[in-house]
C-alpha angles and dihedrals in degrees: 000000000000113000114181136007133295112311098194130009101211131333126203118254130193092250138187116190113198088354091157112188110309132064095025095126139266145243144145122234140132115229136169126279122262121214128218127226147097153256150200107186123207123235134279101279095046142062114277112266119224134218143211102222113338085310118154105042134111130185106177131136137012145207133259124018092241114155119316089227118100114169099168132341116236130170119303124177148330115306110249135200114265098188142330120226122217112265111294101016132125135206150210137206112243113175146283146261146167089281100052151275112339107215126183114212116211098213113164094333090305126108125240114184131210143190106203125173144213086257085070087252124133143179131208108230099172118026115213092235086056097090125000112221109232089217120099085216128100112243119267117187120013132183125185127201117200112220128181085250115040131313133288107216122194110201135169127173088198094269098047133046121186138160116232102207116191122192118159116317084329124097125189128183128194129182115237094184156321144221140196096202086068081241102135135121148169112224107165154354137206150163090233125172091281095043125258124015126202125192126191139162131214130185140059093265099230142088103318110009099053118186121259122198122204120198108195137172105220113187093093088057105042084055090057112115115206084340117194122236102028130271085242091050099042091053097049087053088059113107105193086044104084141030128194122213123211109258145298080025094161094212124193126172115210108196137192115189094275108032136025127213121222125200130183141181132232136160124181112204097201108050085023106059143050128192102258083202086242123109141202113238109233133202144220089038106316132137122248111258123217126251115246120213093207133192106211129174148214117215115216105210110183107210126199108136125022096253088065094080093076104054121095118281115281086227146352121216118198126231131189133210140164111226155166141194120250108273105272095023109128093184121101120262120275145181087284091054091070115108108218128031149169089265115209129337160121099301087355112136099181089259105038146008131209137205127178118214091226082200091062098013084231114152121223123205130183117193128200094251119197118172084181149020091258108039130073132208153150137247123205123190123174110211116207114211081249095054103248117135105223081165103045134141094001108146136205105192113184121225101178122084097204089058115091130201106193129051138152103261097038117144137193124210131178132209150137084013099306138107126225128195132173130193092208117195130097112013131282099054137185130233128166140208122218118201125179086285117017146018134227134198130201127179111247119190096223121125116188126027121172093179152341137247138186116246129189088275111002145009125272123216108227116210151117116280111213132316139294084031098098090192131115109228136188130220122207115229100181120204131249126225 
């Protein structure tokens, strides 16, 4: 978490603004692989979590209506505790609204949720003794869903995946589905048009094992009595219920109280990339392999009832890296070929990350951006629900060496029409901020953040401080006007 003031206002930044694809420099260079995946980590006090893709996060809702300008985010105050979990307990951020931060407490195997707020008040909305899982596995991913009357909870522990449903003193829970390739995760919750909708992903996303997402409403089901089949196996006979995205997809789901944003990644090697004439020299024997100057995408998919998720993307938003496969690899380029990347986090999918503005429900990307073998960048776009791209082609690209753009704790956040990422880690860190035209960097000093939320005039970076301290805190980045 941040720990001290600014280190550093902005800093200037070699930047293109609408490059495209061509002109944005060139350059010849090796370089090592980057991966793509995603995480969502566990407090303090627990084992990390892993992700497929980016799958198991939420960022959705804020507190506070505040203005809607933000012109820039700075320091505000002190960080303060969120919540404290019992001894030996570990947490999870899972989500936000305008009520507060949403935490799942991993007590016993069992799952306790809790809204906390920047005032350093909680409530307990599902208490751990409420429903005992019947799987011998911690949970993994969990996403929560306030309701007037209680709190919808999606949970999986890999294997398992089940909605905790809350409504008065009653509690209900229904099995969505289950796995025996311990593939499963919850990735968002809303109250859409048809009721609750439930999102959830399942498969390795990789050759092989290619991730499926499954968009439900779920009301007809919670309200089955004895039902057979079974809820898991009437959902998976569904045929408009799931879609399943060409590896590696990095999918993420960004969610407000009433819709949820897909986004998905694709990249055809055929129609996508050209031979730049340049090679990577290869060693043991191996022949040099050419450079690509590839076009890839990220599909918008706006999600308010399950049969959405079949319709054709809201919006694509184009990438660009240069890329080659591993030395010896006969197989065609793909999204794991491609050299830099956002690295792990809340909404981070190796390649690209994704925030909504609940006040606007606008959805921010940043992409990993390379015009050449040797330069890193960024990309930032802003979705509207309609489609249209107010935030499109503006590039960060990063001169200095010593500045990095992943890391395993970076975060995106979207509001007043601009888009925030951070690369957390050491101190000091970087995060940007992408307008219509340009973008800006300053240097933060923040470590660990499991997830943002919207606050009356800023965002806050929720996260755990040092151990031994068990608790989730927030840190205050106030906006500027």
């Amino acid at each position: 978490m941040v720990r001290g003031s600014v280190v550093a206002a902005t800093v200037a930044m070699a930047i293109v603004v609408g490059c495209g694809f061509v002109g944005c420099g060139s350059g010849k260079g090796t370089g090592d692989k980057g991966g793509s995946g995603g995480s969502t980590g566990m407090g303090a006090a627990g084992a990390a979590g892993s992700g497929a893709g980016g799958v198991g996060g939420t960022s959705s809702g804020g507190a506070g209506g505040g203005s809607s300008s933000c012109l820039g985010l700075h320091l505000g105050s002190a960080a303060v505790t969120l919540y404290t979990p019992p001894a030996g307990a570990a947490w999870l951020f899972a989500g936000s609204d305008s009520q507060g931060t949403l935490l799942a407490i991993d007590v016993n195997r069992s799952v306790r949720v809790v809204s906390a707020t920047a005032a350093g008040t909680s409530q307990v909305l599902l208490g751990d003794t409420a429903y005992q899982p019947a799987w011998a596995f911690d949970p993994a991913s969990v996403v929560a869903l306030r309701r007037s009357d209680g709190v919808d909870v999606l949970v999986s522990n890999h294997s398992n995946l089940v909605l905790v449903r809350k409504k008065g003193p009653a509690i209900t829970v229904v099995t969505l589905a289950q796995s025996d390739n311990s593939d499963l995760w919850a990735m968002a919750l809303s109250a859409g048009s048809s009721g609750t909708l439930a999102v959830f992903g399942r498969g390795k996303d990789r050759a092989g094992s290619p991730l499926a997402v499954t968009a439900v409403d779920v009301d007809p089901f919670v309200s089955m009595t004895n039902p057979s089949p079974s809820v898991a196996q009437q959902i998976a006979q569904m045929p408009q219920a799931t879609r399943t995205f060409t590896p590696p997809s990095g999918a993420v789901a960004a969610a407000t109280p009433t819709q949820i944003w897909l986004t998905t990644e694709r990249i055809n090697p055929t129609t996508d990339c050209h031979d730049t004439g340049q090679v990577a020299t290869c060693s043991g024997g191996n022949p040099s392999v050419p450079w690509l100057d590839c076009t890839w995408h990220v599909d918008a998919f706006r999600l308010t009832k399950g049969s959405d998720l079949q319709a054709a993307p809201v919006a694509t938003v184009d990438g660009r890296a240069y890329v080659h496969v591993n030395c010896g690899d006969t197989s065609p380029v793909s999204q794991l070929d491609i050299n830099e990347n956002l690295g792990f986090g809340a909404n981070i999918s190796g390649d690209h990350g994704a925030a909504v503005d609940p006040a606007t429900s606008q959805l921010g990307l940043v992409l990993t951006y390379q015009s050449s073998p040797t330069m890193k960048g960024l990309q930032f776009a802003l979705i509207d629900p309609s489609g249209s791209l107010p935030i499109n082609g503006v590039v960060q690209v990063i001169s200095d060496p010593s500045i990095s753009i992943s890391n395993s704790s970076s975060w995106v956040a979207a509001r007043g029409g601009h888009v925030f990422y951070g690369a957390g880690g050491l101190p000091p860190s970087p995060m940007w901020m992408a307008s219509a035209t340009s973008a800006t960097m300053s240097l933060l000093d923040f470590e660990s953040v499991y997830g943002t939320t919207q606050l009356a005039d800023g965002i806050g970076l929720v996260g755990p401080m040092n151990n031994p301290d068990t608790s989730a805190w927030l840190q205050p980045l106030a906006c500027t006007h």
